[in-house]
PARO-388698 format. One line per field, with one value per residue (C-alpha): residue in three letters; x, y, z. Coordinates in nm, 3 decimals. Last residue first. Layout:
% PARO-388698
rest = c(ALA	...)
px = c(X	...)
py = c(Y	...)
pz = c(Z	...)
***
This chain:
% PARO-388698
rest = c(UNK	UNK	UNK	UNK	UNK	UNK	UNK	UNK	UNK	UNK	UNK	UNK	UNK	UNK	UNK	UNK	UNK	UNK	UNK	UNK	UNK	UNK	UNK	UNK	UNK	UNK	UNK	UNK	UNK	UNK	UNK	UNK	UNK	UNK	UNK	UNK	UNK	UNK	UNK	UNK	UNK	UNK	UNK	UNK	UNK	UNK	UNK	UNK	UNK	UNK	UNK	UNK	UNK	UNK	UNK	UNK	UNK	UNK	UNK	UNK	UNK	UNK	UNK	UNK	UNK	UNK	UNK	UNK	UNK	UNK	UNK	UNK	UNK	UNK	UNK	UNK	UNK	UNK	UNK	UNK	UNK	UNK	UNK	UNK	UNK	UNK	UNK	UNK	UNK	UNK	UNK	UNK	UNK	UNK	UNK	UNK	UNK	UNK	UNK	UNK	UNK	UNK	UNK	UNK	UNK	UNK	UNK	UNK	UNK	UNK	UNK	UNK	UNK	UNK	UNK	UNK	UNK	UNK	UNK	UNK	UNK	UNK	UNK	UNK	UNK	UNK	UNK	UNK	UNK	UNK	UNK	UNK	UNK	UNK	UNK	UNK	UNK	UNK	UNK	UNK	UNK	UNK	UNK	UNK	UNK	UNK	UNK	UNK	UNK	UNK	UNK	UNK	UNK	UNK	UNK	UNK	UNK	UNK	UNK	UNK	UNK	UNK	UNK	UNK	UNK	UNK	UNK	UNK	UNK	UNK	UNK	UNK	UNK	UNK	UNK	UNK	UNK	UNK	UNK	UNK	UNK	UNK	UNK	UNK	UNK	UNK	UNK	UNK	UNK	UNK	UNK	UNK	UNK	UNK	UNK	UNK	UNK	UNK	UNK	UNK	UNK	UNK	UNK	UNK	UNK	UNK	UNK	UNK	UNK	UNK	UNK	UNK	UNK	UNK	UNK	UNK	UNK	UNK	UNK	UNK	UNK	UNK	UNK	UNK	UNK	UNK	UNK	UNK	UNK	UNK	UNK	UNK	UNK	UNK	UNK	UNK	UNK	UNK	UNK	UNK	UNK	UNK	UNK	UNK	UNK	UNK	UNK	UNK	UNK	UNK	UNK	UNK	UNK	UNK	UNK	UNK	UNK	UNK	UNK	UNK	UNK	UNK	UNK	UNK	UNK	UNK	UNK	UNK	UNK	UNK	UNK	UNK	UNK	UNK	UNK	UNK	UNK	UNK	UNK	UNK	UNK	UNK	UNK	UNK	UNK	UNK	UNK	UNK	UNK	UNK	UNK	UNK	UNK	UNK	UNK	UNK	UNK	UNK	UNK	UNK	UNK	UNK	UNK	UNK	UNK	UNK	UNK	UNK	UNK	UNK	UNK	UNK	UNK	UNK	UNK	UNK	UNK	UNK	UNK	UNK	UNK	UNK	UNK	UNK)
px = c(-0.826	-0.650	-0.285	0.074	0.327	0.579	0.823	0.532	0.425	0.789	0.822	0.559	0.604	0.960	0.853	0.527	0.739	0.994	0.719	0.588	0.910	1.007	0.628	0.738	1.049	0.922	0.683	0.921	0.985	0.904	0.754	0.563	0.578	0.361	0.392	-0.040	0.009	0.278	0.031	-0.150	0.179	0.237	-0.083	-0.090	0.277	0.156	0.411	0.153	-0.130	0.246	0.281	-0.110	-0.084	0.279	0.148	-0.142	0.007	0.237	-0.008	-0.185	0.098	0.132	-0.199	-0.341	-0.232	-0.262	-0.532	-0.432	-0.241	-0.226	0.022	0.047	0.263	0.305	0.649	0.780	1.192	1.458	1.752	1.993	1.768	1.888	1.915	1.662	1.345	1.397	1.474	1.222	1.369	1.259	0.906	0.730	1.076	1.046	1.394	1.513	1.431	1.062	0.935	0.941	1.048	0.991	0.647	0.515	0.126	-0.098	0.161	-0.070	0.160	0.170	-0.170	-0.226	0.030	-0.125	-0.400	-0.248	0.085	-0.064	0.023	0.212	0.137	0.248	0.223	-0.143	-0.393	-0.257	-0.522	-0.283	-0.187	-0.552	-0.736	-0.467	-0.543	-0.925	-0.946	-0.689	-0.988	-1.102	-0.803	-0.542	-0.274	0.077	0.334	0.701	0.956	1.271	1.544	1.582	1.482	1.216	1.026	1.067	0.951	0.631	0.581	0.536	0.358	0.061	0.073	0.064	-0.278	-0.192	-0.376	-0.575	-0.631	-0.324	-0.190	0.114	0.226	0.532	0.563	0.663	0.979	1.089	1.479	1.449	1.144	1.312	1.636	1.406	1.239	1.553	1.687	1.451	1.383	1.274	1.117	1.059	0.653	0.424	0.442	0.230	0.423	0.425	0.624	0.503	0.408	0.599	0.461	0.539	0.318	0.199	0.353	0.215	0.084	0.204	0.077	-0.187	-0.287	0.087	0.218	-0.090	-0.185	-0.562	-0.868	-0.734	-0.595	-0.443	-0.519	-0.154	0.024	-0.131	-0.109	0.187	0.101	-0.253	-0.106	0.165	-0.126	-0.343	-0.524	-0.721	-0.779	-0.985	-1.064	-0.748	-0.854	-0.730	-1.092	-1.170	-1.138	-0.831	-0.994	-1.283	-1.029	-0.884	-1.182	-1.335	-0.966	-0.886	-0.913	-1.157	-1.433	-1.456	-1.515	-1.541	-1.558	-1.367	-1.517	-1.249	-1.500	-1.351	-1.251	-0.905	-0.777	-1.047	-1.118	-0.764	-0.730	-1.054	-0.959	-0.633	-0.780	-1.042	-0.814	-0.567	-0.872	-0.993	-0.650	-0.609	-0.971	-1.319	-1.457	-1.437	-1.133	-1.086	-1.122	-1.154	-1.118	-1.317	-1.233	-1.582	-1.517	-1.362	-0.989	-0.805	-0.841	-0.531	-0.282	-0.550	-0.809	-0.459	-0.354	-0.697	-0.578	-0.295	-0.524	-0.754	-0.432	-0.275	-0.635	-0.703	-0.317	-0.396	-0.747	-0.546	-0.281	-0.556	-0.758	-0.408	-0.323	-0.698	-0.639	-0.291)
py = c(-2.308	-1.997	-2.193	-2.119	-2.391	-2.182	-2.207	-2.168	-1.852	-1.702	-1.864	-1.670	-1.353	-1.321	-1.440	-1.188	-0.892	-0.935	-0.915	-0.653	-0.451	-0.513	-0.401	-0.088	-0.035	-0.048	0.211	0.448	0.546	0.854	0.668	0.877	0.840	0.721	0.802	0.860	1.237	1.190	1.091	1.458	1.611	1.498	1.563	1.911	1.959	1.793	1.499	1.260	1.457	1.469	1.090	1.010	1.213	1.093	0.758	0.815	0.942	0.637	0.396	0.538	0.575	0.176	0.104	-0.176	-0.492	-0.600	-0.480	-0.236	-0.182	0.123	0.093	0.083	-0.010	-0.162	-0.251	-0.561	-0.547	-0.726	-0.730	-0.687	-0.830	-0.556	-0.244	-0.409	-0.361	-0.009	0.310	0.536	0.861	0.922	0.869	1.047	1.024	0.650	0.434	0.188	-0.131	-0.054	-0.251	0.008	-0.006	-0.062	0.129	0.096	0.091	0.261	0.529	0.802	0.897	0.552	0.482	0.776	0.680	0.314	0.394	0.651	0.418	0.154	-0.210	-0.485	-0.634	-0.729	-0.888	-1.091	-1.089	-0.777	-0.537	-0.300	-0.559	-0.710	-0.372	-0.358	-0.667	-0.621	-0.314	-0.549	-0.769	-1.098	-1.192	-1.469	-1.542	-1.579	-1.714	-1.528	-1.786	-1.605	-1.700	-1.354	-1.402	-1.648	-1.525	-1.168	-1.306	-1.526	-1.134	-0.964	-1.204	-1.192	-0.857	-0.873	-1.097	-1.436	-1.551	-1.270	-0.944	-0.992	-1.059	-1.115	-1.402	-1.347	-1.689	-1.992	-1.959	-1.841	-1.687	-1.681	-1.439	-1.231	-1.205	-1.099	-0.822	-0.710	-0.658	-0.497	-0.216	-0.147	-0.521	-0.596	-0.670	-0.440	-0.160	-0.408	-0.382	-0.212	-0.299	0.030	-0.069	0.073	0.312	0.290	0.489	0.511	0.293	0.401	0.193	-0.129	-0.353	-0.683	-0.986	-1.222	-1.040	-1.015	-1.332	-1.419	-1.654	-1.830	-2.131	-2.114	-1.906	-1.790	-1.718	-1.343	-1.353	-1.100	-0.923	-0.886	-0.741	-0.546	-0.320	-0.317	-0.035	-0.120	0.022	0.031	0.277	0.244	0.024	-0.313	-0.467	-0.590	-0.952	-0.879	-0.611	-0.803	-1.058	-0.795	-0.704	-1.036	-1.139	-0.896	-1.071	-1.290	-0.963	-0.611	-0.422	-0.066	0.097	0.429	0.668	0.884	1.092	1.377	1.695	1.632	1.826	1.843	1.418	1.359	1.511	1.331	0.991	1.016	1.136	0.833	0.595	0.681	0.658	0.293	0.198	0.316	0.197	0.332	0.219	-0.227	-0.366	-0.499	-0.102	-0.076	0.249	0.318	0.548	0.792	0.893	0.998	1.001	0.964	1.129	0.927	1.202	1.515	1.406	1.390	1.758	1.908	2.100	2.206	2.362	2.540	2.691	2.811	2.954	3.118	3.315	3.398	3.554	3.767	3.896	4.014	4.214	4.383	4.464	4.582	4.793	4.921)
pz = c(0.557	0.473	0.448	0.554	0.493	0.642	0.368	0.086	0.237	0.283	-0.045	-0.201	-0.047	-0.204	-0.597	-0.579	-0.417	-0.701	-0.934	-0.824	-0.776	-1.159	-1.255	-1.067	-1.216	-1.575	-1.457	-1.347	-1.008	-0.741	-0.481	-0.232	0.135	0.337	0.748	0.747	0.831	0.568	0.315	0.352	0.267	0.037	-0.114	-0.009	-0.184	-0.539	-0.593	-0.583	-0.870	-1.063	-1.047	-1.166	-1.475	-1.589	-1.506	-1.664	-1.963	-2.016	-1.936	-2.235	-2.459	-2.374	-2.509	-2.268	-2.352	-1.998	-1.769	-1.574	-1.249	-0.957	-0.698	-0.301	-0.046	0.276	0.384	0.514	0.458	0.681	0.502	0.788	1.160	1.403	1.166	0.938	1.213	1.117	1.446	1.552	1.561	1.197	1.281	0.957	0.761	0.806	0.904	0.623	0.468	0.602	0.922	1.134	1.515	1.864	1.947	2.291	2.304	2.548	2.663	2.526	2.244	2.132	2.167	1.956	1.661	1.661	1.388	1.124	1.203	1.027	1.304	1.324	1.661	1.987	2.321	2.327	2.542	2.758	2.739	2.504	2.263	2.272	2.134	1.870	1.719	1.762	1.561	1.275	1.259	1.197	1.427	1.361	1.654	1.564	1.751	1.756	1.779	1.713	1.465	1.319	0.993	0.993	1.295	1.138	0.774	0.994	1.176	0.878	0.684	0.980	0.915	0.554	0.591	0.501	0.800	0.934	1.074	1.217	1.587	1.789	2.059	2.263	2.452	2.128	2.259	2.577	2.564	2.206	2.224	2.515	2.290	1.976	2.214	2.371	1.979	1.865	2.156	2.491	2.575	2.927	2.786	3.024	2.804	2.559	2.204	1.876	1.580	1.359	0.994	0.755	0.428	0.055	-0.195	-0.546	-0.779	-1.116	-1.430	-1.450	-1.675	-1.602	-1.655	-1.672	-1.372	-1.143	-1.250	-1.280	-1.273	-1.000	-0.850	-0.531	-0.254	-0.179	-0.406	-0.463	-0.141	-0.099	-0.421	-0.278	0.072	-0.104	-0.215	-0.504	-0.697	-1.049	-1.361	-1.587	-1.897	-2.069	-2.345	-2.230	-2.186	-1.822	-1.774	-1.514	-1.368	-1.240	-1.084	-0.917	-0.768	-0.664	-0.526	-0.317	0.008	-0.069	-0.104	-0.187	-0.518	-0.444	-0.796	-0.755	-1.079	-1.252	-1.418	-1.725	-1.679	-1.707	-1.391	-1.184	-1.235	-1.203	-0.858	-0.745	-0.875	-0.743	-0.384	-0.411	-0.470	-0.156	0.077	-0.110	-0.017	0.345	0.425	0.437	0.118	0.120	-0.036	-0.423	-0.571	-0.877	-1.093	-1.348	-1.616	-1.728	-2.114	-2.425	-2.202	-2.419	-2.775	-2.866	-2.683	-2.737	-2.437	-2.204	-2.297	-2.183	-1.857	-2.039	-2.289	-2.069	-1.815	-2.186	-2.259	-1.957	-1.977	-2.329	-2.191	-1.869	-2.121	-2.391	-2.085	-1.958	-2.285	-2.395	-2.049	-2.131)
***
């Protein structure tokens, strides 16, 4: 029983060794480190999510995932990096809707996020919480967009930024609803949130991660998501769409590689990259942050990008917005 017990316990090892080498015997890949750019400085929601992956697949295939923080014109420096990066499997890159959104936006550039690069895995969705002042005699959606019509151009909000997603958020809400919300830029999304509760300005778009304090505390007053549909972290909150129908401004993320890259390589890493996701602590460490996982093919992915591309870009082109 004990040479049994002893031959049971070494198959056991090598079935666990084995599985944890299946990517280095499709194609021999991965030989060696894979970078994995980052086009945001480390600290953030993205460069957090990148990190995890890279972690996960580094223990798993016992070979470097290395995050390459590549910061700087809103994504641009990174993403352009990736873009002359050979198609070999060995790059990638993570974006969010924010670089799909502007990807219109700054005009010429030395890529296109459909014409440069494959799909590999969409990651996450997540909303952004509508939050308020508790002084503003707004309780929910549709008092807030009445009170906006009522006095135009009077409930001001705040982004990090022109062309920022938040500042998208609110221009599609304006846009949609018929309200005149007026948008202040920040060089911050700190400062955003600091204004909303001293008064400067009545509302924002904010993470949840960051507002979900100030909403407990009675700092902030949160109104709604701005998903298609209601967020299983706040499920009692209610989505901008049930007052303004097709209203949809989440914030996700996906990994992208250069095009031309192998497709049995894309193919492994998105198999790879989805079950690191689906792993319970994981899951549960995004909904902490309200994200949710997106369980869809690849093929649907680079569908969604390029949908998100076309609908950012005439919300940008419609309201003439600029970065000068």
């Amino acid at each position: 029983m004990r040479r049994v017990s002893i031959f049971g316990k070494c198959a056991a090892a090598g079935v666990i060794a084995l599985a944890a080498h299946t990517l280095h015997a499709q194609n021999g890949y991965p030989a060696k480190p894979v970078r994995i750019i980052v086009p945001s400085v480390a600290g953030g929601g993205l460069d957090a999510l990148a990190r995890v992956v890279a972690q996960k697949l580094n223990e798993k295939l016992g070979v470097a995932f290395v995050v390459d923080n590549r910061p700087g014109a809103g994504g641009v420096i990174g993403i352009e990096s990736g873009a002359r990066a050979a198609a070999d499997g060995y790059t990638l890159v993570i974006i969010s809707a924010t670089h799909a959104a502007t990807s219109t936006l700054q005009g010429k550039r030395a890529y296109d996020l459909q014409r440069d690069f494959a799909s590999v895995v969409w990651a996450t969705t997540q909303p952004y919480i509508v939050n308020v002042n508790p002084q503003v005699p707004a309780r929910n959606m549709k008092e807030l967009i009445a009170l906006a019509k009522a006095k135009p151009g009077t409930i001001s909000y705040g982004s990090p930024g022109a062309g920022s997603a938040q500042h998208l958020a609110g221009v599609l809400l304006s846009s949609m609803s018929g309200a005149g919300f007026f948008h202040i830029p920040y060089k911050g999304g700190a400062q955003v949130v600091n204004d909303v509760i001293g008064g400067q300005i009545q509302m924002s778009f904010t993470n949840y991660l960051i507002c979900r304090p100030l909403i407990q505390s009675g700092k902030l007053r949160a109104l709604a998501v701005t998903t298609a549909k209601r967020s299983n972290a706040v499920p009692d909150l209610p989505a901008v769409a049930e007052v303004v129908p097709g209203y949809d401004a989440d914030n996700w993320y996906g990994l992208i590689a250069p095009a031309k890259t192998p497709a049995p390589i894309l193919d492994t890493l998105h198999r790879e990259i989805s079950a690191i996701l689906q792993a319970p602590d994981i899951r549960q460490r995004l909904a902490t942050e309200a994200s949710e996982v997106v369980a869809v093919s690849r093929a649907e992915f680079g569908r969604h990008l390029g949908t998100e591309v076309v609908k950012w870009g005439e919300v940008i082109r419609k309201a003439d917005i600029t970065t000068q």
